[in-house]
N, C-alpha and C positions, 0 to 999 in steps of 0.2 A: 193275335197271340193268345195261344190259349191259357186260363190261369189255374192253378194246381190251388184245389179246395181242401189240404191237409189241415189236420188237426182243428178242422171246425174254423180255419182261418178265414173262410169263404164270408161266413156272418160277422165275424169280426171286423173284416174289410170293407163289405159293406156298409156297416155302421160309419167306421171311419171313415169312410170316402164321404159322405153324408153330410158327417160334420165338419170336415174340410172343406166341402163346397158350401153349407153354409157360413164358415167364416169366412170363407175367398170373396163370398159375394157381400159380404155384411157390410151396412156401412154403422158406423159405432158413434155414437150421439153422448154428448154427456155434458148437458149445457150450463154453464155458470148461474150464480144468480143476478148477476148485471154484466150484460156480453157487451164488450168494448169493439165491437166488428167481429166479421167472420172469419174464418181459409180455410178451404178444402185442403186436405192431406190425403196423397197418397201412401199408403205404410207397406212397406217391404218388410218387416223386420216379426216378429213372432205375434201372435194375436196377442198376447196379455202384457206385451211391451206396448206395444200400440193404444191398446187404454189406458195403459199407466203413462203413457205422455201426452196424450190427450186431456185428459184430466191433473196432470199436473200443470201444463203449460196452461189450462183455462183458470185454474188456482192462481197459476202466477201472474197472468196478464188479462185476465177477464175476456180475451178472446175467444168465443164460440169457436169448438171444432166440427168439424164434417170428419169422420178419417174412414179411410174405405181401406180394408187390409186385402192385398192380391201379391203372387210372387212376382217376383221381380222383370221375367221375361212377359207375363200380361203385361204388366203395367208401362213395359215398354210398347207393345203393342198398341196398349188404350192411350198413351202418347201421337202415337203415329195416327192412330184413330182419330180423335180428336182435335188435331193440328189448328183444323181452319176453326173450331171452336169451345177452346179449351173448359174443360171442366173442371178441371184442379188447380190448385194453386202451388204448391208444393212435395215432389215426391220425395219422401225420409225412410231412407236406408234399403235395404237390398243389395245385392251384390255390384259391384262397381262396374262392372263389363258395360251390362247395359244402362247403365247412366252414359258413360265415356261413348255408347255409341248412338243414344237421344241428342249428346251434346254434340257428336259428329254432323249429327239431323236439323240442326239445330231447333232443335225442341223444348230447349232450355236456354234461361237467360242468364248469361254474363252475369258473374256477382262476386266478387270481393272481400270476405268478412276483415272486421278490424283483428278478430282472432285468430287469421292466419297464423299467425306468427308463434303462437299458444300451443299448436299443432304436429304430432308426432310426421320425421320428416316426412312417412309414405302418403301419410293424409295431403300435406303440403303440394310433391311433386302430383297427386289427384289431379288436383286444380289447376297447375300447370300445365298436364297435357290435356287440359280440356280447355284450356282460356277460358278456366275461372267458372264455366258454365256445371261443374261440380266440382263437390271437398270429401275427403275422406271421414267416415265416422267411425270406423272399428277396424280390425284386421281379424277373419277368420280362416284357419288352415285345412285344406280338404284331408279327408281321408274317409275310415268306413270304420263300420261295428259288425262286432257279431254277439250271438247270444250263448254263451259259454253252457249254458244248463241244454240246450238241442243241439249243441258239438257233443258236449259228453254220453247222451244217449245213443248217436250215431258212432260213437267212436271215431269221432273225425278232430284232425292236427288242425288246429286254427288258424288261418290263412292271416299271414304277413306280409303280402306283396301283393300288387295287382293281378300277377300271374297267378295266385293262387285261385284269382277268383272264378278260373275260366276251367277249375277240376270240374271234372264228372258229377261226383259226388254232391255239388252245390247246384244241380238242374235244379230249377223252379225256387230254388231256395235265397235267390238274391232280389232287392228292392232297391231301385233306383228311380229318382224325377225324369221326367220329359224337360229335356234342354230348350223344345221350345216354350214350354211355359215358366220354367225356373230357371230362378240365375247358378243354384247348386249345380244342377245337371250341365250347364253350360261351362262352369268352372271346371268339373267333372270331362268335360268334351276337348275344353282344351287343354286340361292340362294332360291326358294322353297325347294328345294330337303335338305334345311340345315334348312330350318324354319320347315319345316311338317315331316320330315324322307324321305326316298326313298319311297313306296309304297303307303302312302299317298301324297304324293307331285303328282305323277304320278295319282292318282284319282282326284285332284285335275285340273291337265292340262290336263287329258281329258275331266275334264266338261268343262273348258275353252273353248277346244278347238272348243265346238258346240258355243258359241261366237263370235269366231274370223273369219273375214268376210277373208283374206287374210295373208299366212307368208310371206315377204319381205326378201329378201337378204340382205339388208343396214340395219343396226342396229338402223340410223337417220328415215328412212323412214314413221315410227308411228307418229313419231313428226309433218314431214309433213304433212300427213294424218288429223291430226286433227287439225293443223292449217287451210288448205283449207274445214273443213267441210266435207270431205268425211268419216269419221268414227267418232263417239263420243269419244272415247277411244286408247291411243296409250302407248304402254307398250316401254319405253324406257331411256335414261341416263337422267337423271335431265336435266342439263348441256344443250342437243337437246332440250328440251321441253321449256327451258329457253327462248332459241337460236327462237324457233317457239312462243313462246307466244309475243318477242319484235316487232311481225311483222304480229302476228293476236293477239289483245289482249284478246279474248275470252277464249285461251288456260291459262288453271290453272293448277297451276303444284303439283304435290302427292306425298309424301314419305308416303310410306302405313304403317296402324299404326301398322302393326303386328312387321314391322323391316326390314329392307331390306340390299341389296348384295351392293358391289361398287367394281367398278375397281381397277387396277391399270396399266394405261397404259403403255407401256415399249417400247423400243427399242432392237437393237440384234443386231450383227453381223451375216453376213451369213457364215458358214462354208463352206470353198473353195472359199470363195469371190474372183475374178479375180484381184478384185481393192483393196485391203487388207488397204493398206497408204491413199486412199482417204476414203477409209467406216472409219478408224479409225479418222479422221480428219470431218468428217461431225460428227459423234458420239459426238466429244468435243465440237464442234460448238452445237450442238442441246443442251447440259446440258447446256447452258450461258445461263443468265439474258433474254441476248437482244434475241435469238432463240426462247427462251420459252413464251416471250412477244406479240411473232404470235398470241400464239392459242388466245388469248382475242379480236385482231383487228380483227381476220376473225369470229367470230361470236361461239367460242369455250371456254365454260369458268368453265373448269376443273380447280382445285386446282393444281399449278405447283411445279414440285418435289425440283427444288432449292431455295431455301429459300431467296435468292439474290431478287429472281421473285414478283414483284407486283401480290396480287393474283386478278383477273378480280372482278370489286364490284359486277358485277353482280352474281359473284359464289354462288352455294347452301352454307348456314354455317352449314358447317360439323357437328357443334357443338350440330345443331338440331334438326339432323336426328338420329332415333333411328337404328343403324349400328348393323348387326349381325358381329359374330368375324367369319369372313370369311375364309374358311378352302383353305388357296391357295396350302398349299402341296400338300392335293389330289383331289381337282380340278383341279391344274393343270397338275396331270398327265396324261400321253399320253393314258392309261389302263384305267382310269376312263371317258376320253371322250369318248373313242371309245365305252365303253359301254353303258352309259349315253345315246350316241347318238343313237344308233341301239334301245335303249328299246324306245328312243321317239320318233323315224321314225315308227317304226313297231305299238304301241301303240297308240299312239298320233294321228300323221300325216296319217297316213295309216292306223286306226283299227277305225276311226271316223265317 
């Protein structure tokens, strides 16, 4: 596909992508001064959440961390990778899909917290349809951004619907993740695929996809994107777009009126984890008030799953988004991603 190098975006992107693959690949170290054992973490959730609970939970428990930050659809991958000899001890947050379809894999172990019960109900039924093998930690709602200061030089009406996003006018000007490597884009794939049906959702993201100037690996990426002006248009979590409009105020944030998908971010235990007693003790740590009170300081303001939890003022209100009843069973199976994914790689990505 080829990518349209306006407005000096070309260098831009390339920086960025840069520093995106080096924090996809980073693993982030921050060792206590008397470590009480170790656990790897895997981090779905934003780079500078990821150190700030790294370094708190080593504050709080003298546990050395490992944490390696990747989107959510990697790190399901390096799951399935790694089976017969795990490397992590724990993956913390990322989109729920693919936890619920690791768990399907069983990739992950059964586990219980005594804080169930502490837990906003959608966190609860998480765990339920996974038997327990993940919990809910946040709730994020999809939609998209645009950047209002390169609508008004174009003279262009800013797009309120999905269908809007498939005008003329927005060729090369939209930015969205790659569903196989992010849990955004995958949230993004079904929640079309549950608004239009399968066959037309897929007619549909193939007109997009002559739109879309770049897919990104970070699910956050779009957000960025159109905060710095490089794209008009970035297909991503409210929450990111939120997170990018506080710091380019141009960006305006959309819940498209047709209805849209949301998360539910989750955590897991890793099956065979090395560190079995520290992954379960970071888990209980992560469900408290004070753990979950991260994601708002570093710039992340998902709706948090314990009800203890101050929710960020700046969060989307749930209340007035119009949420489709999001099919997590069979999304998150392991058999409908793989499909899913292959019809949009072949279709989509590759037939465009």
């Amino acid at each position: 596909m080829k990518q349209s190098p306006g407005r000096g975006g070309g260098r831009r992107r390339l920086a960025r992508s840069a520093l995106l693959a080096m924090f996809g690949l980073g693993v982030l170290n921050a060792a206590p001064a008397r470590a009480a054992g170790n656990v790897v973490v895997y981090c779905g959730v934003n780079e500078e959440w990821c150190r700030a609970a790294a370094t708190a939970f080593e504050q709080k428990s003298g546990v050395h961390v490992d944490m390696t930050r990747q989107s959510a659809g990697e790190l399901y991958a390096r799951l399935r990778a790694e089976k017969d000899n795990p490397r992590g001890d724990i993956w913390y947050g990322g989109t729920g899909d693919p936890h619920l379809q690791a768990a399907s894999d069983q990739l992950t172990e059964p586990y219980q917290s005594p804080a169930l019960s502490q837990l906003r109900e959608w966190a609860q039924n998480q765990a339920k349809r996974s038997g327990n093998r993940t919990v809910g930690l946040y709730l994020g709602a999809l939609g998209f951004g645009y950047n209002a200061d390169e609508l008004a030089k174009r003279k262009l009406a800013a797009p309120a619907c999905w269908a809007d996003l498939l005008k003329p006018e927005f060729k090369g000007e939209v930015e969205m993740a790659d569903p196989n490597a992010s849990g955004t884009a995958w949230t993004m794939l079904a929640t079309i695929v549950q608004l239009m049906g399968e066959d037309r959702a897929f007619d549909y993201l193939k007109s997009l996809h002559r739109n879309i100037v770049q897919y990104t690996s970070a699910g956050a990426a779009p957000a960025m994107a159109v905060g710095q002006g490089e794209v008009i248009v970035g297909i991503a979590f409210q929450h990111d777009m939120i997170d990018s409009a506080k710091h380019h105020p141009a960006v305006k944030v959309v819940s498209p009126c047709e209805g849209t998908g949301y998360e539910i971010g989750s955590m897991s235990i890793i099956k065979g984890a090395r560190h079995p007693d520290e992954a379960r003790q970071f888990y209980e740590w992560a469900l408290t008030p004070a753990a979950q009170a991260i994601a708002g300081r570093t710039g992340s303001y998902q709706i948090p799953s314990n009800t203890a939890t101050p929710v960020p003022p700046e969060a989307p209100d749930i209340s007035k988004i119009n949420l489709i009843d999001y099919d997590f069973a069979k999304f998150g199976s392991s058999e409908t991603r793989r499909r899913l994914l292959m019809r949009w790689t072949k279709e989509v990505k590759n037939g465009g």
